[in-house]
N, C-alpha and C positions, 0 to 999 in steps of 0.2 A: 173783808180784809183787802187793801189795797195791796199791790203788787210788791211795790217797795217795804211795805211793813211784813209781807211774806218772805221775800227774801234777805230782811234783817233779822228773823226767829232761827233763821237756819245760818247764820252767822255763826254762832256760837258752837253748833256742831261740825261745820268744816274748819275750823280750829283746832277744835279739840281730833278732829281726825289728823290733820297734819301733823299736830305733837303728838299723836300715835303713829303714823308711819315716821316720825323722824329716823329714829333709830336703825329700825330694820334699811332704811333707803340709803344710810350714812356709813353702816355698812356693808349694803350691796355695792356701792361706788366708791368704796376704797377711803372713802372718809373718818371712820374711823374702825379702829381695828375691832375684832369679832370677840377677843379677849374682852373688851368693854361692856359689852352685850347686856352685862347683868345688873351693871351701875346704868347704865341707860335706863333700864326698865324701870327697875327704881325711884330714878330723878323723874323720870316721866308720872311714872304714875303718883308718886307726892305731888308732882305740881299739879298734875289733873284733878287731887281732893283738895290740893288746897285754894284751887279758882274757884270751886264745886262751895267750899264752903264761903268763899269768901262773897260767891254771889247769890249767898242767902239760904244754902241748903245744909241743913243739919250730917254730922257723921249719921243719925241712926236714918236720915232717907237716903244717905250713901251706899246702906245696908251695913254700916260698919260702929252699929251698935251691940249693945249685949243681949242675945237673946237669952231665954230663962227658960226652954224648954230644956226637958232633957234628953227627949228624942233629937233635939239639933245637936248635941254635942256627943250623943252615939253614933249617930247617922255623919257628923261632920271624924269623928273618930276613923272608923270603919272608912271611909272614904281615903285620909294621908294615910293609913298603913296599905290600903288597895294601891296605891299612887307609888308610897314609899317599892314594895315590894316589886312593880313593872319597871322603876329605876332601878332596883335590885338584880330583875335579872336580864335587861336589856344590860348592865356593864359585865355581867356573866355569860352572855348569850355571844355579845357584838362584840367582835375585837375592833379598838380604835388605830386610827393615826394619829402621827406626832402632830397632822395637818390640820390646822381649823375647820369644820365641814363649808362647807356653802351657804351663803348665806339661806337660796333659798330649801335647801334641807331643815334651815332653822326656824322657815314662817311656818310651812305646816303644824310644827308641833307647836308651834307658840299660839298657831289662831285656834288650832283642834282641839289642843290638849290643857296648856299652861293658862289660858287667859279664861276658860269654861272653869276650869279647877280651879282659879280664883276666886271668881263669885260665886261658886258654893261653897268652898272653905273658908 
């Protein structure tokens, strides 16, 4: 593998990394508000499946086919109520501000928590 054709395979992944920190970075710098946060992730991540598919990968090698087991849809069950209920009593638990938090209060749980809990659910 020549050099050039080495560092053209990895093109496509510092892309798609920069359209993943867009967000987070746009609202660390005051670019756009934190209130947005959730339409961002959204728009990001359609456009991430729909380059995904557009350049020749199937939803189901996305993993965003239908499985037919029924152990994945207990096991994926049992997982949103486990999730559901630590959002449960993390707004019982924690009293808020009227204030947006920080942004970076908001990566941790989004690289720890939200974006693990996406590709298993």
């Amino acid at each position: 593998m020549t050099f050039s054709r080495q560092w053209r395979s990895l093109v496509p992944l510092a892309a798609f990394t920069v359209l993943l920190l867009t967000p987070g970075l746009a609202i660390h710098f005051g670019l756009m508000p934190f209130a947005y946060r959730t339409y961002a992730l959204v728009a990001v991540s359609g456009l991430c499946i729909v380059l995904c598919v557009l350049s020749g990968l199937s939803l189901a090698d996305l993993g965003l086919g239908r499985p037919s087991f029924r152990e994945h849809w207990l096991g994926c069950a049992v997982l949103t109520l486990g999730l559901a209920a630590i959002m449960v009593l993390q707004t019982r638990l924690f009293s808020f501000d009227a204030e947006p938090p920080v942004w970076l209060s908001f990566a941790p749980f989004y690289v720890l928590v939200s974006s693990p809990s996406q590709e298993v659910v």
